[in-house]
C-alpha positions in Angstrom: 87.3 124.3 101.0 88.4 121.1 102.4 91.3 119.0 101.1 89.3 116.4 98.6 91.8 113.4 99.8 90.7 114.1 103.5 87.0 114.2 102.0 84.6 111.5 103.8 82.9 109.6 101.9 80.8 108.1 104.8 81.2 110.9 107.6 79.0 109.7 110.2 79.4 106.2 111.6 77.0 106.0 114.4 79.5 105.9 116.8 80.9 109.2 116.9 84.1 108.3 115.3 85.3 109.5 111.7 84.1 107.7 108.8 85.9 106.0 105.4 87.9 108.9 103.1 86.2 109.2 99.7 90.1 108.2 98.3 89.8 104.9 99.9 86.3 104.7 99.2 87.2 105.2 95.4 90.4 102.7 95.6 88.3 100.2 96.8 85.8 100.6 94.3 88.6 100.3 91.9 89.8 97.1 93.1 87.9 94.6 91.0 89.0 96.5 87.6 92.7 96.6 88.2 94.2 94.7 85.3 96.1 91.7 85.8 99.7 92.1 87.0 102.2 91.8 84.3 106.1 91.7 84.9 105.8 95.3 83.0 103.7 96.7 85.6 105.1 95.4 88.6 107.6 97.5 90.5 110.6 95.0 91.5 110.1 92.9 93.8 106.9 94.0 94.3 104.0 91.4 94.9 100.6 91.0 93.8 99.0 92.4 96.8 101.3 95.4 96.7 100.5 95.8 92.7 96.8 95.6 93.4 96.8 98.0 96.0 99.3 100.8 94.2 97.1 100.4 91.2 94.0 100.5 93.3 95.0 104.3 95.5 96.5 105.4 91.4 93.2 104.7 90.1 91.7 106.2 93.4 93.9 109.6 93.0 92.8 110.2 89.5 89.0 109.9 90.2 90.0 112.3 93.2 91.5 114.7 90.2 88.7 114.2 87.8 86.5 114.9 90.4 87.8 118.2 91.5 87.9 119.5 87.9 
């Protein structure tokens, strides 16, 4: 069985090279529902595009987890 983060979600591009992982195909996915940062959320010094995206790949690892069970 192959490792579900290596997983493609697209695996053929058309021009012979690898396509988009299923984990970033799922954070990406996820991006438009990660809530609004909030100074409890936010890692220090962290900014919004760093919250965003941490949230995004979290959100990303535990439809990867759901997925598997």
């Amino acid at each position: 069985m192959t490792n579900p983060v290596n997983e493609s979600a697209f695996p053929f591009t058309g021009a012979g090279t690898e396509g988009m992982k299923l984990r970033d195909y799922f954070a990406a996915k996820s991006i438009p529902i990660v809530p609004k940062q909030t100074a409890y959320n936010m890692k220090p010094k962290e900014s919004h595009e760093e919250y965003v995206s941490r949230r995004a790949y979290e959100m990303a690892d535990a439809m990867m987890k759901a997925r598997a069970s």
